[in-house]
C-alpha positions in Angstrom: -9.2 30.0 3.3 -10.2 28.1 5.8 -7.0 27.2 8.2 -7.9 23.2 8.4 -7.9 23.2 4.8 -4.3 24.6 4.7 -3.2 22.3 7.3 -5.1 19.5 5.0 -2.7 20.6 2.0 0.6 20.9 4.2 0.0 17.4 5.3 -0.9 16.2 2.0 2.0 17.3 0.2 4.7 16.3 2.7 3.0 12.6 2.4 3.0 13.2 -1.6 6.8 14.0 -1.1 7.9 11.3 0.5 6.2 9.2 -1.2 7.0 10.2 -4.8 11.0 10.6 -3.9 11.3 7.2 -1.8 9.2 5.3 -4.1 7.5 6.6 -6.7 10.5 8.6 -9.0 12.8 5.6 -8.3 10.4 3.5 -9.5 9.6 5.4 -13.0 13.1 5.8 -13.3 14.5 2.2 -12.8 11.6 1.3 -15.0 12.8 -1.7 -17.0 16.3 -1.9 -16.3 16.9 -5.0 -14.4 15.2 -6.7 -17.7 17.4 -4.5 -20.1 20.4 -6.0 -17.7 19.1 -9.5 -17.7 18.8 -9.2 -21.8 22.3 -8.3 -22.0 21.1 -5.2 -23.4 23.5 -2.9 -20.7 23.8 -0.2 -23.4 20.2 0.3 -23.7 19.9 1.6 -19.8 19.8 5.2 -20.1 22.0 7.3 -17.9 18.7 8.9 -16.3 18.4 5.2 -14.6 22.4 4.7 -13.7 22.3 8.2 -12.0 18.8 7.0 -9.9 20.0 4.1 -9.2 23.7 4.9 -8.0 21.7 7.7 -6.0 19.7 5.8 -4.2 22.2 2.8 -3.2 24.6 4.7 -1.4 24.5 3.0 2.2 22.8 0.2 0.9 23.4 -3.7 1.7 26.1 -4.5 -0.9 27.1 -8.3 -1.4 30.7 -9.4 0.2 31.2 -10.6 -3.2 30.9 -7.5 -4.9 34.3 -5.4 -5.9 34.5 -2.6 -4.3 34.9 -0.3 -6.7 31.2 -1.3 -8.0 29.0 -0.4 -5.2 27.2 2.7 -5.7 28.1 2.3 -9.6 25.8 0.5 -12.0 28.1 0.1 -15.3 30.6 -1.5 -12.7 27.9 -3.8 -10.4 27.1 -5.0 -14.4 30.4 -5.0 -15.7 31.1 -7.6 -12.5 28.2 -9.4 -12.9 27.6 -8.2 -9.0 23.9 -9.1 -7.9 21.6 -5.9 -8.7 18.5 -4.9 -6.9 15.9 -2.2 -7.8 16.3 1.4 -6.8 13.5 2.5 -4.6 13.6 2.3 -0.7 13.1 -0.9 0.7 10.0 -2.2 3.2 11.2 -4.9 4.6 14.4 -7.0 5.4 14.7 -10.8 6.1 17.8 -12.9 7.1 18.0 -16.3 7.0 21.3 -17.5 8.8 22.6 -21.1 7.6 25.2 -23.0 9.2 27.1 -23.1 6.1 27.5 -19.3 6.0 30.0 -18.0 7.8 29.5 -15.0 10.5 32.0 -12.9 9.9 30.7 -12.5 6.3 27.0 -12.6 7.2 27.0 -11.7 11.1 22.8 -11.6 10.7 22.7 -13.9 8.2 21.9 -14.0 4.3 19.9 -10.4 3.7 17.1 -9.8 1.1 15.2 -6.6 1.2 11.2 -6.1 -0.5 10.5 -3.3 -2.3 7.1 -2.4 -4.0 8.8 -3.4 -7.3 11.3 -6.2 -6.4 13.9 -6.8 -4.5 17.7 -6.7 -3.5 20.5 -7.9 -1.3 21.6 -11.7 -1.8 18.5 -12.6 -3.7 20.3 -15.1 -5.5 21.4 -17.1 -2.5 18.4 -17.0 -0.7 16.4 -18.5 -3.3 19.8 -21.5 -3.5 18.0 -22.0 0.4 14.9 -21.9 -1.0 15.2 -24.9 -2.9 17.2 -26.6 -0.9 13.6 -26.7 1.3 11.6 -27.1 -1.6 10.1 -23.3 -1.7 9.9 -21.4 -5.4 12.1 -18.4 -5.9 11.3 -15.4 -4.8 10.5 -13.7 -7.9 7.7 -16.1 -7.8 5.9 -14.0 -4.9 4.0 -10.9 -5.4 4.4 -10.7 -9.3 1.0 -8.7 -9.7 1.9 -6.3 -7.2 5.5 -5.4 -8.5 3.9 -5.6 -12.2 1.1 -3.0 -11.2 3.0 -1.2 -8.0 4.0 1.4 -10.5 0.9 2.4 -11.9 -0.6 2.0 -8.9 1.5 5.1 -6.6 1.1 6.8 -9.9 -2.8 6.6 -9.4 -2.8 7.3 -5.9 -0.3 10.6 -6.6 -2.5 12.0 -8.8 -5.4 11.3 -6.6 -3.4 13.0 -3.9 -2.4 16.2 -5.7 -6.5 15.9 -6.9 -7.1 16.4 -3.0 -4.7 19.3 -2.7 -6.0 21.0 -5.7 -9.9 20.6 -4.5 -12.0 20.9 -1.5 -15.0 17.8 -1.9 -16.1 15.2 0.6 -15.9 12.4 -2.2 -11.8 13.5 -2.9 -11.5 13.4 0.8 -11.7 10.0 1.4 -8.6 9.5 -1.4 -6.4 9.7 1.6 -7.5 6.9 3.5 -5.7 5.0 0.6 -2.2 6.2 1.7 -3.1 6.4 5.5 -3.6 2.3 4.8 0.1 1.2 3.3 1.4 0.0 6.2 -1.3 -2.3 6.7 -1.9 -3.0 2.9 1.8 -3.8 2.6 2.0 -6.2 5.7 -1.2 -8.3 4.5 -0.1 -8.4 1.1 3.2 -9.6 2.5 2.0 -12.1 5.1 0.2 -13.5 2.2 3.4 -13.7 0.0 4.8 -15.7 2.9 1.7 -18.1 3.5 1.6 -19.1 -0.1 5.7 -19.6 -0.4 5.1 -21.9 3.2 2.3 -24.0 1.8 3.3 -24.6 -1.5 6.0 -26.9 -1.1 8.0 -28.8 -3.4 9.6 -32.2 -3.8 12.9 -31.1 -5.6 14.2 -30.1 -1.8 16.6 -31.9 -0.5 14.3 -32.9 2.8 10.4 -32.7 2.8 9.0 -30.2 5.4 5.4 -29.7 6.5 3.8 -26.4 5.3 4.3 -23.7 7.7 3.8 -20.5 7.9 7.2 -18.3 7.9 7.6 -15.6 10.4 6.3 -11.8 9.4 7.8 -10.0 12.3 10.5 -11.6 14.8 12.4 -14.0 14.6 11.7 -18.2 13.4 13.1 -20.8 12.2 12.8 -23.0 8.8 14.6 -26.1 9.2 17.9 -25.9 10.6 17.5 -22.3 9.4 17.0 -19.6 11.6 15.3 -16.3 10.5 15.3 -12.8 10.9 12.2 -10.5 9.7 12.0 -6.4 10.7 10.9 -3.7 8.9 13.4 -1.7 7.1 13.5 2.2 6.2 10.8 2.0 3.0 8.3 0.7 5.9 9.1 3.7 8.6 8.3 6.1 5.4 5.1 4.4 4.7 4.3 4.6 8.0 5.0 8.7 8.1 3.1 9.0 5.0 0.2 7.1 6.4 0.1 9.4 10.1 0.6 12.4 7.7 -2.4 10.8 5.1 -4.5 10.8 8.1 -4.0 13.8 9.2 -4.6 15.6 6.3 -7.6 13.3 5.7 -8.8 14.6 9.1 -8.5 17.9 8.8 -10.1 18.7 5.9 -13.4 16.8 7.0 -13.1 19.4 9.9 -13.3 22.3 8.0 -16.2 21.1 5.3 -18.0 20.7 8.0 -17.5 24.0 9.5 -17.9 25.5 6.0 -21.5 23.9 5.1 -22.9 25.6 8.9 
């Protein structure tokens, strides 16, 4: 075998990895469960989904509100009616910090956190500053990408493992798919942001012009000030991208050393 083509696989596989245990598994596993919650249908969430989810949460943001003895633990977060967000990694973080808030509680302000499927951290506060400018909830944003996100890394898995598996130009150029997240997931998400800025409402408490929120820095919105960085989910994307290209690239090499 030819050794580019084993280096193509390696690569492949390590971006298949991280990509099906920061995103994709939490993702089929969680599958449902915030509308099982929302239903008051607790006892319908299997104990494959408590288990994922308490998993993945340890070190996470957890609400100053929320007991103690509920982070990390699902039954408890829903027994306290605690704010819960989705179980894969998150992609990006935003703080807004209000001058109601007080620092030592929120030192960098009111967090929320995007995920390919939702979202976490004090979701339920940020959209009470939402409206208080006259923006929609934040649910509102990206529903057909958190609808279809799921389906979608399950397409691109398989056509990952179909690149592993077989050696042809046409499955080559599958991994230019992954190699693009980052960018994918910023554009997607600059748009989220446009639309939320210029679709203003008049149930605010004071009318603002359309604007367009900061992606990456900080800004401010109103008397807000905000805070917007990438977050872990978007350093793995990033690896599986490098790693997506990589692989791409080396398998090109050795077809073409293998038609000569």
């Amino acid at each position: 075998m030819h050794p580019s083509i084993i280096k193509a696989r390696v690569f492949a596989t390590l971006a298949l990895l991280i990509l099906t245990f920061s995103f994709t598994f939490p993702m089929i596993a969680f599958h449902g469960t915030l509308n099982k919650i929302h239903a008051g249908k607790p006892e319908e969430i299997s104990s494959l989904s408590k288990s994922v989810w308490n998993l993945y949460n340890q070190g996470r943001y957890k609400s100053v509100t929320t007991p103690k003895e509920a982070h990390n633990n699902l039954d408890e977060m829903i027994a306290s009616a605690s704010e819960i967000g989705v179980a894969s990694m998150p992609i990006w973080a935003v703080s807004l910090e209000a001058p109601n808030y007080p620092k030592e509680a929120f030192p960098l302000g009111i967090p929320v956190f995007f995920h390919f499927d939702g979202y976490s951290g004090e979701v339920h506060e940020m959209n009470t500053i939402n409206h208080y400018v006259g923006m929609d909830p934040m649910w509102v944003g990206g529903i057909i990408e958190r609808e279809i996100g799921i389906y979608a890394l399950l397409a691109l898995s398989l056509g990952m493992i179909y690149f592993i598996a077989y050696n042809t130009k046409i499955l080559n150029f599958i991994m230019l798919v992954p190699a693009s997240l980052p960018l994918l997931f910023i554009a997607d998400y600059s748009y989220w942001l446009y639309w939320f800025g210029h679709n203003l409402h008049d149930w605010g408490a004071f009318k603002i012009k359309p604007f367009m929120p900061t992606v990456f820095g900080d800004g401010k919105i109103a008397q807000f000030t905000t805070h917007s960085y990438p977050t872990i989910g978007f350093y793995l994307i990033v690896a599986i991208g490098l790693l997506s290209l990589l692989a791409f690239f080396a398998k090109q090499k050795a077809l073409r050393e293998m038609q000569k």
